[in-house]
C-alpha positions in Angstrom: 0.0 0.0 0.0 1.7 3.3 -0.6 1.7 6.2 2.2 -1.1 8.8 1.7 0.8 12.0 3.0 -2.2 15.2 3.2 -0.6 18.3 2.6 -2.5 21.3 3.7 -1.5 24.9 2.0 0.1 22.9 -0.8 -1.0 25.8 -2.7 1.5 28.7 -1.1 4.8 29.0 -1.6 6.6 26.7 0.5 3.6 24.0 -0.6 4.9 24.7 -4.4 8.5 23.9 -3.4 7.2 20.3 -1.8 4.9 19.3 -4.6 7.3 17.9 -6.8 10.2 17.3 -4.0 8.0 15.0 -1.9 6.9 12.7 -4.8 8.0 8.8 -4.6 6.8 6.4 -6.5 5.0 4.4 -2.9 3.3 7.6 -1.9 0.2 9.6 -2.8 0.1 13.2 -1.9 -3.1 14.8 -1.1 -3.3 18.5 -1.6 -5.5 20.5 0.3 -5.6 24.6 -0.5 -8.6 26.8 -0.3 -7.6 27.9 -3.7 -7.3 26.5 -7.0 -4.5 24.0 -7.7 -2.4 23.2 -10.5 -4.1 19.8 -12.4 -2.2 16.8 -11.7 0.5 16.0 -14.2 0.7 13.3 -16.2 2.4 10.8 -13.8 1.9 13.2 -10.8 0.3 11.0 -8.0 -1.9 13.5 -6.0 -5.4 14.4 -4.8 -6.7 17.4 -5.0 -8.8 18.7 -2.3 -10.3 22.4 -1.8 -11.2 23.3 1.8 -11.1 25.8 4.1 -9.5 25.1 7.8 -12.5 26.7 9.3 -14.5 23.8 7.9 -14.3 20.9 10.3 -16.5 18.4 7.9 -13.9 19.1 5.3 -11.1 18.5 7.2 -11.9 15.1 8.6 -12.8 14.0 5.0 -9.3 15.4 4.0 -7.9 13.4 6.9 -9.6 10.0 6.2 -7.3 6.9 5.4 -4.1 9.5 5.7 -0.9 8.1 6.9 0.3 11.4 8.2 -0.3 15.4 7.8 2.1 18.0 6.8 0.6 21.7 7.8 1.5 24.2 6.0 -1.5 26.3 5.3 -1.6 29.4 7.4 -0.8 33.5 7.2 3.1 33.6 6.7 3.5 37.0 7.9 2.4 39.4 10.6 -1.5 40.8 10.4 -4.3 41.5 12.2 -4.8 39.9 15.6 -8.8 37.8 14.7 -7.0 37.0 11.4 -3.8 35.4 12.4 -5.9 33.5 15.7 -9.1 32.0 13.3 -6.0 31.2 10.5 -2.8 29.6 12.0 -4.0 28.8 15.7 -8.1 27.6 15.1 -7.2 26.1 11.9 -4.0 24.0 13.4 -6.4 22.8 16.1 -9.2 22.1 13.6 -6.5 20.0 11.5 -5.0 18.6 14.7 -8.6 17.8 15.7 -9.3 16.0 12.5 -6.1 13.9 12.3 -6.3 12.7 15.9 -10.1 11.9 15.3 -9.5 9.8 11.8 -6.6 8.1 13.8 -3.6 10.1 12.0 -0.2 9.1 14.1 2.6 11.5 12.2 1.7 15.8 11.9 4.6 17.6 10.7 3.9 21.6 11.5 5.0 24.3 10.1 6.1 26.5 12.5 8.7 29.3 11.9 11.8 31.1 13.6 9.5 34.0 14.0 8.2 31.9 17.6 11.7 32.3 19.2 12.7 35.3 17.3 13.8 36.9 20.6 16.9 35.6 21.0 20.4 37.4 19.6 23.3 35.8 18.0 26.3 34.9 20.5 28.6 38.2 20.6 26.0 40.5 18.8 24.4 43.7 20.5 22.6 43.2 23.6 19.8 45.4 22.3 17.1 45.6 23.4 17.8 44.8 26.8 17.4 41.2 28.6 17.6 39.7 24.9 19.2 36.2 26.0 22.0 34.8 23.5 21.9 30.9 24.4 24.5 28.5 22.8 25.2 25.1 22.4 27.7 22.7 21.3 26.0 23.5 17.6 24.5 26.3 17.8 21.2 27.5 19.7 19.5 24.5 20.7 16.0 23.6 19.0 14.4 23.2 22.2 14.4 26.7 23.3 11.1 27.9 24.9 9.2 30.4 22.6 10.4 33.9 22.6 8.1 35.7 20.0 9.0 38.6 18.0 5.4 39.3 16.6 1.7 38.2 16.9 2.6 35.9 13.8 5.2 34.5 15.6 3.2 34.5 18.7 0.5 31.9 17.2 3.6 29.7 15.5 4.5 29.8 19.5 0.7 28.5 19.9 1.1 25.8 17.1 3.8 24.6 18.6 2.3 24.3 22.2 -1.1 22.7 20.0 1.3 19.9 18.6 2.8 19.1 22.3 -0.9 18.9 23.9 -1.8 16.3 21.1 1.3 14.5 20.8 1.4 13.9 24.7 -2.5 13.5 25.1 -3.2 11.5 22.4 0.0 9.6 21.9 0.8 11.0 18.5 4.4 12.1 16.6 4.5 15.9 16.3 7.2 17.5 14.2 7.2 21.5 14.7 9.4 22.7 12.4 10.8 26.0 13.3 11.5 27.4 9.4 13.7 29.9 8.2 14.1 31.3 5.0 13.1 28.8 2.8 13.3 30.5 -0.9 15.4 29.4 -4.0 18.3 31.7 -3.2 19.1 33.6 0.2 16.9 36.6 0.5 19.0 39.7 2.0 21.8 39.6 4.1 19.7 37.6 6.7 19.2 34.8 4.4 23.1 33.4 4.9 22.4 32.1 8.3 18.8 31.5 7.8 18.2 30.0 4.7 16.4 27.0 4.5 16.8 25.8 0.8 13.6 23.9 -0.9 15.9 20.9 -1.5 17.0 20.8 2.7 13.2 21.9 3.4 11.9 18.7 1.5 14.7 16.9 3.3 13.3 17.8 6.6 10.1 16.9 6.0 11.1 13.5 4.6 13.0 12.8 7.4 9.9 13.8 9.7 8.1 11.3 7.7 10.2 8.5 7.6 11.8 8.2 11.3 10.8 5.8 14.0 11.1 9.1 16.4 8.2 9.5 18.5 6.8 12.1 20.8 6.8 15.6 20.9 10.0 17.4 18.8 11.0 20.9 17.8 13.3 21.3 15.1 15.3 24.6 13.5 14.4 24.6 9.7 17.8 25.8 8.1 20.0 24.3 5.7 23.7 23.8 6.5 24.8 27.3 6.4 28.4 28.1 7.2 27.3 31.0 9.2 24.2 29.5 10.6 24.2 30.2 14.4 21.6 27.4 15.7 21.6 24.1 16.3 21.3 21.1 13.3 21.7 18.2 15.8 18.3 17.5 16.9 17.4 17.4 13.3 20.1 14.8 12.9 18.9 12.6 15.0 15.5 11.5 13.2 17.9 11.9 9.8 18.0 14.8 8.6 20.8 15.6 6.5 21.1 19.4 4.9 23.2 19.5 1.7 22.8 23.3 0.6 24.6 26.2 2.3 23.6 30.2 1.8 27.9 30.9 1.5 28.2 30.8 -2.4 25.2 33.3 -2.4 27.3 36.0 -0.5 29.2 37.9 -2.8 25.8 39.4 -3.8 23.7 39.0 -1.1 22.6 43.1 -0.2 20.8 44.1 2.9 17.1 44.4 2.6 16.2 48.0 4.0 13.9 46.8 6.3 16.7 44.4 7.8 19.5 47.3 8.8 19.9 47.4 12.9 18.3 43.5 13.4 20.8 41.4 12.1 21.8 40.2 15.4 18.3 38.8 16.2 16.8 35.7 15.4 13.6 37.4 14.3 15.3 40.3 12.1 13.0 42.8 11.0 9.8 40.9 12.4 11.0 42.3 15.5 10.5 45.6 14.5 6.9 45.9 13.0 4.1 47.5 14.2 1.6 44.4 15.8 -1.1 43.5 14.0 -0.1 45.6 11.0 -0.1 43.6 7.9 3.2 42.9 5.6 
């Protein structure tokens, strides 16, 4: 029988990225958006499934005879307060809710750096004050309690608390996936410690899927950046392996405006915008 992996925002961007990189030739991907999708290709082996995470019905027909869930779907930047609660933190429980109630063991979640985007890089300014700079033997452990910079990151700081509840009520294998930035090249100056490349990202999430880890885990979503400043270890232990690395980007990697005076923090910029004020 081959793995039936439901994909929710397979739509968005990062979605786009897994599509293809997630494919094998003993699973069936089921793509869930609230928008239109891109017809199956000619050997393509998907579903494709319109919903809405605010639609409970939907969700558990989405969830039925799944093997596991990868979340995705949700507002990927900061907004209004109602909108970013009823999106990423109501839907995740209504998705959660669904999985646990059609029996789904694995969830992988995306959540993002943006949930422990107060904390600095080692050595960097201690601005603002009482910023913490924790370190490990690779880098800034995975495991850090949330420190948002945002009320996005705030609910990704909710998601991830959502996937402990379930994981340790319910017995199931939650994966929150703390994600950088995960674009084709390294966006800005930030992106060279940050990156996450779609090759690593579809690594990770294989690695979520395949391992005989269970429990509750957190793990940094970054690819094996030379000047990457947290921790890759935890991921290694359920297998994952990160090829790419931001460095041969460098020579023309610019600051992004918005980036200037927040390079030291996790967050960057996020740390800086107004709440609830939509970018």
């Amino acid at each position: 029988m081959p793995e039936r992996v439901l994909v929710t925002g397979s739509g968005g961007r990062i979605g786009g990225y897994l599509r293809p990189r997630l494919a094998a030739a003993d699973r069936i991907l089921r793509l869930l958006d609230v928008v239109d999708q891109e017809p199956a290709g000619p050997d393509e082996r998907v579903e494709l499934v319109r919903a809405d995470l605010a639609d409970p019905a939907a969700l558990a027909a989405a969830c039925a005879g799944v093997d596991a869930v990868v979340h995705l779907a949700a507002i990927p930047t900061e907004d209004a307060w109602d909108t970013l609660l009823a999106v990423n933190v109501i839907g995740t429980r209504n998705v959660l809710e669904a999985a646990r109630a059609a029996g789904v063991r694995r969830v992988v979640l995306a959540s993002s750096i943006h949930a422990a985007g107060f904390y600095r890089q080692p050595g960097s300014s201690p601005e603002p004050a009482g910023v913490p700079a924790p370190t490990g033997p690779d880098g800034v452990p995975s495991g850090v309690p949330p420190r948002p910079d945002s009320y996005y990151g705030w609910t990704k700081a909710a998601v991830e608390s959502l996937g402990s509840l379930y994981a340790d009520r319910f017995g199931m294998t939650v994966f929150a996936l703390r994600i950088g930035a995960c674009f084709p090249e390294p966006p800005g100056l930030r992106g060279l410690d940050g990156w996450l490349s779609p090759d690593d990202c579809a690594r990770l999430v294989d690695a979520c899927l395949g391992t005989d880890a269970t429990g509750f885990r957190v793990l940094w979503g970054v690819s094996r950046n030379t000047r990457r400043w947290w921790s890759l270890a935890e991921g290694r232990e359920i297998g994952y392996e990160p090829v790419d690395d931001a460095e041969p980007y460098a020579d023309r990697a610019r600051p992004l405006a918005e980036e200037l005076g927040t390079i030291g923090l996790l967050g960057a910029q996020f740390s800086r915008y107004s709440l609830g004020e939509r970018h």
